[in-house]
TORPA-4810 file (N, C-alpha, C, O; in nm, 3 decimals):
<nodes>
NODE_1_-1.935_-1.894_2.397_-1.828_-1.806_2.358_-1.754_-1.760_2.483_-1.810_-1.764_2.592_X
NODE_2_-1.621_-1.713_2.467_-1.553_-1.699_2.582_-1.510_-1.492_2.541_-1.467_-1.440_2.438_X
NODE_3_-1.544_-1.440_2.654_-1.509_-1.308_2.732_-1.393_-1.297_2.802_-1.383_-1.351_2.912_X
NODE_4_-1.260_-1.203_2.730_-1.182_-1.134_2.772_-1.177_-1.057_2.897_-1.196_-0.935_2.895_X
NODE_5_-1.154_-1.113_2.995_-1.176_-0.966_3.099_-1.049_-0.906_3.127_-0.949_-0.969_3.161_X
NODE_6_-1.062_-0.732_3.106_-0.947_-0.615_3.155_-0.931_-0.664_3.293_-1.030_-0.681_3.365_X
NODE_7_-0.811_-0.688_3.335_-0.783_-0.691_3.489_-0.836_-0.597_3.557_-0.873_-0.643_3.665_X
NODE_8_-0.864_-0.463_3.545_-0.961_-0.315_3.614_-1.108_-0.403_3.670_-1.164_-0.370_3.774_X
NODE_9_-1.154_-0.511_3.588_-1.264_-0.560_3.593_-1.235_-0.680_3.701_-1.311_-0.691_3.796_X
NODE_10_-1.141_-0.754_3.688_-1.181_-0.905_3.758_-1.173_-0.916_3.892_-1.129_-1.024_3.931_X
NODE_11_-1.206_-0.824_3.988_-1.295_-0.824_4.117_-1.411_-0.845_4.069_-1.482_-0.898_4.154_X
NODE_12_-1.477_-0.826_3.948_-1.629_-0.853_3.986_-1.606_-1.022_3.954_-1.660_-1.118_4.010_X
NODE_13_-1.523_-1.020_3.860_-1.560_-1.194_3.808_-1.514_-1.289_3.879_-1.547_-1.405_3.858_X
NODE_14_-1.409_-1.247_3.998_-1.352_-1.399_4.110_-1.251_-1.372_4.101_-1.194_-1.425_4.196_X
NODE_15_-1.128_-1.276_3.996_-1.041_-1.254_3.932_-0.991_-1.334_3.812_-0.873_-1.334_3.778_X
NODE_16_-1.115_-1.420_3.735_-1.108_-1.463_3.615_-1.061_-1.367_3.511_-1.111_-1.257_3.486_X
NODE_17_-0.955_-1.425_3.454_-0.928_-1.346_3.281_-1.036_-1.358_3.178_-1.075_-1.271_3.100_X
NODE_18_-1.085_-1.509_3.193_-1.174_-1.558_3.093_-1.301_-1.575_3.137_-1.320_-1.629_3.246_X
NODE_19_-1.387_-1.539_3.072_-1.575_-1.625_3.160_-1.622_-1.657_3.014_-1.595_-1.582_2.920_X
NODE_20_-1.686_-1.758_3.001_-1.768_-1.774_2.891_-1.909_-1.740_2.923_-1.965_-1.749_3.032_X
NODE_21_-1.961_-1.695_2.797_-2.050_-1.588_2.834_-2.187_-1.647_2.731_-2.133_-1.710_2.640_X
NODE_22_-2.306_-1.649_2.716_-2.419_-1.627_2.577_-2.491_-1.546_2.556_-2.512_-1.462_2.644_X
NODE_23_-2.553_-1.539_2.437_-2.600_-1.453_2.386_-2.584_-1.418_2.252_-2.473_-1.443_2.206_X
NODE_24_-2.693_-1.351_2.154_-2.723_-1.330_2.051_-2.659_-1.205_1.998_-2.605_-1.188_1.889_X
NODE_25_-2.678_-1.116_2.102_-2.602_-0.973_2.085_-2.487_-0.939_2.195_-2.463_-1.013_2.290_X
NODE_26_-2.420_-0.819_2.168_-2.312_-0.769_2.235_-2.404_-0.794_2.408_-2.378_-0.865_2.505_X
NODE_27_-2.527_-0.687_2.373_-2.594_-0.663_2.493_-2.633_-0.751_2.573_-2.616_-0.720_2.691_X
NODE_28_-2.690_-0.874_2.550_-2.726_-0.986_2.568_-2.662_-1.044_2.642_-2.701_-1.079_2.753_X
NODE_29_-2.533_-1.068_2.585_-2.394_-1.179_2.676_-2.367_-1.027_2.810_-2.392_-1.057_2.926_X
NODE_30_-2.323_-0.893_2.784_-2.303_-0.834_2.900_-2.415_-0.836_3.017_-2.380_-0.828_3.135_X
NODE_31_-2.571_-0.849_2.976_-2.694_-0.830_3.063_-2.669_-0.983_3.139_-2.711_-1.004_3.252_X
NODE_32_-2.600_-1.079_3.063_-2.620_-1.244_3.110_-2.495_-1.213_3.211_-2.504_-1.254_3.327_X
NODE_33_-2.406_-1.159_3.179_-2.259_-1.080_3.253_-2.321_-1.068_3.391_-2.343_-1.146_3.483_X
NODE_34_-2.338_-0.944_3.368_-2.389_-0.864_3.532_-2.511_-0.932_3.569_-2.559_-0.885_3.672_X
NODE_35_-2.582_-1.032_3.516_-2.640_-1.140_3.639_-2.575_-1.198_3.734_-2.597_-1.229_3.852_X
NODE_36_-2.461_-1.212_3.633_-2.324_-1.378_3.735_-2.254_-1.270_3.798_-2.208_-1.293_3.910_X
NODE_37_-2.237_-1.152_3.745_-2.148_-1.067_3.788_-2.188_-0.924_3.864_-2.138_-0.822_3.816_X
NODE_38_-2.261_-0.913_3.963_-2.317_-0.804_3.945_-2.249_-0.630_3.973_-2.170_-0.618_4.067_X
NODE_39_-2.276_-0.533_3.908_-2.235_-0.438_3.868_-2.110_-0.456_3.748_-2.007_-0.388_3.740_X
NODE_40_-2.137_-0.525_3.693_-1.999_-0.562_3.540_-2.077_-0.461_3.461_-2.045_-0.344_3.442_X
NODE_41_-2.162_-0.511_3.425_-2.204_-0.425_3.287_-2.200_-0.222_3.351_-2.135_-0.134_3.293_X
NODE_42_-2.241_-0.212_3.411_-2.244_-0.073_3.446_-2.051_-0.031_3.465_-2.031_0.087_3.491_X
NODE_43_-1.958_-0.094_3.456_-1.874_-0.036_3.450_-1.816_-0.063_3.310_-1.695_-0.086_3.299_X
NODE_44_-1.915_-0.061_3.178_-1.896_-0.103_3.098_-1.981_-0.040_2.976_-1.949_-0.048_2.857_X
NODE_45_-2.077_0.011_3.020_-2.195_0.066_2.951_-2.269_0.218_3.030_-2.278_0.214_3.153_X
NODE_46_-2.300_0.299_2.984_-2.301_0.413_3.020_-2.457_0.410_3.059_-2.522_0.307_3.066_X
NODE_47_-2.491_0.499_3.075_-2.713_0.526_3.185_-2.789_0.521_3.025_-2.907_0.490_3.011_X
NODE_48_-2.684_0.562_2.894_-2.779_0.582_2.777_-2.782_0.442_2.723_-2.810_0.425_2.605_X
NODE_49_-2.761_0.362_2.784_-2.725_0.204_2.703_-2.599_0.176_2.606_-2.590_0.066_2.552_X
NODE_50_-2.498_0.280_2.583_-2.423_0.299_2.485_-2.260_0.220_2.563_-2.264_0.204_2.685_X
NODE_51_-2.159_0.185_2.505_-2.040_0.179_2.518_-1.979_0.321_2.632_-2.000_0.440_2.608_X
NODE_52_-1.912_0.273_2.741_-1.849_0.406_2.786_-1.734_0.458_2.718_-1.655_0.375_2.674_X
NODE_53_-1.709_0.580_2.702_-1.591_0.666_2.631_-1.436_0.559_2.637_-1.371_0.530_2.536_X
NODE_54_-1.414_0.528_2.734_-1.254_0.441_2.777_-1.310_0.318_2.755_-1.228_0.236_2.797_X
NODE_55_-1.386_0.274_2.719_-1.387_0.111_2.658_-1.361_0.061_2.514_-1.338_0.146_2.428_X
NODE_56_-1.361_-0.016_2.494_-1.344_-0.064_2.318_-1.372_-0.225_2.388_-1.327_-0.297_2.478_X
NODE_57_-1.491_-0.227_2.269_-1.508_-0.383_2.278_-1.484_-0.454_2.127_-1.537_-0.416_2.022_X
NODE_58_-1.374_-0.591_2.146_-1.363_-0.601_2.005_-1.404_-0.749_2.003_-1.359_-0.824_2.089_X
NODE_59_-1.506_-0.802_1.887_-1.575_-0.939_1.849_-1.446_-1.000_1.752_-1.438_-0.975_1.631_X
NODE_60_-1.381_-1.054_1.800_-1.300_-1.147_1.678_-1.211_-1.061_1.593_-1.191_-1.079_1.473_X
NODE_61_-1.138_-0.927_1.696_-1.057_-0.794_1.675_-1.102_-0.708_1.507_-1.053_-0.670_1.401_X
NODE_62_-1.251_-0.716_1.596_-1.350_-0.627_1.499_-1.386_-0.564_1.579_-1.431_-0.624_1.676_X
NODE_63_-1.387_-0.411_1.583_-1.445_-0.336_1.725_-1.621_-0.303_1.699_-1.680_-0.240_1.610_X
NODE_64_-1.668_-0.375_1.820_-1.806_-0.330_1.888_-1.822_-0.172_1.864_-1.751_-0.091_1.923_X
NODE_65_-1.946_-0.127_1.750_-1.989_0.008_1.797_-2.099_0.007_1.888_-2.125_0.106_1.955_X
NODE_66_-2.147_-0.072_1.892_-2.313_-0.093_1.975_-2.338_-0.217_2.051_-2.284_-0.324_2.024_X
NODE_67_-2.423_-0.199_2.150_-2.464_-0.318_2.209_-2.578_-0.404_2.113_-2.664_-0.460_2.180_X
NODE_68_-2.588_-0.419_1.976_-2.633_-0.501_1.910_-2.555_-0.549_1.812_-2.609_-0.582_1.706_X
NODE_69_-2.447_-0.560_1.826_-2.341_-0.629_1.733_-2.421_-0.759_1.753_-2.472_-0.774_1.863_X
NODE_70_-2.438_-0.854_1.662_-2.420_-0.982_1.644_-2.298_-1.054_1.691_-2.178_-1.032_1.676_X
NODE_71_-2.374_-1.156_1.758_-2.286_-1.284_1.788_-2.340_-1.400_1.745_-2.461_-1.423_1.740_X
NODE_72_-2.211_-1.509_1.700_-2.173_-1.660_1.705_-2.077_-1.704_1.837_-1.989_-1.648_1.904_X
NODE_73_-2.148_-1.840_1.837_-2.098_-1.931_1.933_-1.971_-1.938_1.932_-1.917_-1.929_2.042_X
NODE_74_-1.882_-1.955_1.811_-1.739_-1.966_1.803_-1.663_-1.821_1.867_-1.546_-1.822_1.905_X
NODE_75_-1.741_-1.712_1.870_-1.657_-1.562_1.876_-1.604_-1.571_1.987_-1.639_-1.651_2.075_X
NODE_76_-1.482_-1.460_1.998_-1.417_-1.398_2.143_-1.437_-1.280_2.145_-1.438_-1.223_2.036_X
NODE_77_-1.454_-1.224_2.231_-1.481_-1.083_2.311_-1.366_-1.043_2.359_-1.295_-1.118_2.426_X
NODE_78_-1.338_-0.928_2.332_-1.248_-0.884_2.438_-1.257_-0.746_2.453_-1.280_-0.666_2.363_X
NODE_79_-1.231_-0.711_2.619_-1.284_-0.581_2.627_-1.147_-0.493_2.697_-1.069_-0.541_2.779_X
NODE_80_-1.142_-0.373_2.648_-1.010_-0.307_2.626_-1.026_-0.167_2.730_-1.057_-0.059_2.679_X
NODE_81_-1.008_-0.176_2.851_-1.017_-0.015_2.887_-0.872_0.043_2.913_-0.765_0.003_2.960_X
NODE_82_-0.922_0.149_2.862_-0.822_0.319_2.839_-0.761_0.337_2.957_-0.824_0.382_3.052_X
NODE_83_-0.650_0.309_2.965_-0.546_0.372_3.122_-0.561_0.556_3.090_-0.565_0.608_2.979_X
NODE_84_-0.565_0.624_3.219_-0.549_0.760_3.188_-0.467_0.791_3.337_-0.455_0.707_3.426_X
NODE_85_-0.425_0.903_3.342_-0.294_0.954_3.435_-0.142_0.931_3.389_-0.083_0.951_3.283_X
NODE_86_-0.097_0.870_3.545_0.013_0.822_3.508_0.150_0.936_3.510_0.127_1.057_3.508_X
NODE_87_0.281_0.885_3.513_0.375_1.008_3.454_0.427_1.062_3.369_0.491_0.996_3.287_X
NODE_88_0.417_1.181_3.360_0.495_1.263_3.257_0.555_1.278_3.206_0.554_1.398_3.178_X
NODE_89_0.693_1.185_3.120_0.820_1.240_3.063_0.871_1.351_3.067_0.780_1.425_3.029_X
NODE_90_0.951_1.407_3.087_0.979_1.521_3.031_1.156_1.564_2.983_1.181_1.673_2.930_X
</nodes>
């Protein structure tokens, strides 16, 4: 299966958009992640094992609540982080 990467992310991956990734669960393909990649998953997953607040991960633009979503071989991943700042209109 092939992994979406947020540009915020692709210093860890070489500056790949895409990595294909395996695994059974959400958790699985990110733990196989931050082997090839290391420190990916920690900017991705919080100390409780959970999704961080500014992420959204979506399986086949079905959003990930947990790192045990189920996966198939055919799926795409894609992972979405939250811009915050920025300017003000006024």
């Amino acid at each position: 299966m092939k992994i979406c990467v947020p540009t915020p992310l692709r210093s860890y991956t070489g500056q790949q958009g895409w990595v294909d990734c395996e695994g059974c669960t959400l958790g699985e393909v990110l733990s196989g992640l931050d082997r090839r990649y290391p420190g990916f998953r920690f900017r991705i997953i919080n100390e409780q094992d959970a999704i961080r607040e500014h992420i959204k991960i979506f399986i086949n633009q079905q959003q990930a609540r947990d790192l045990t979503a189920p996966l198939r071989l055919s799926d795409e991943i894609h992972i979405i982080s939250a811009l915050s700042g920025g300017y003000r209109c006024r």
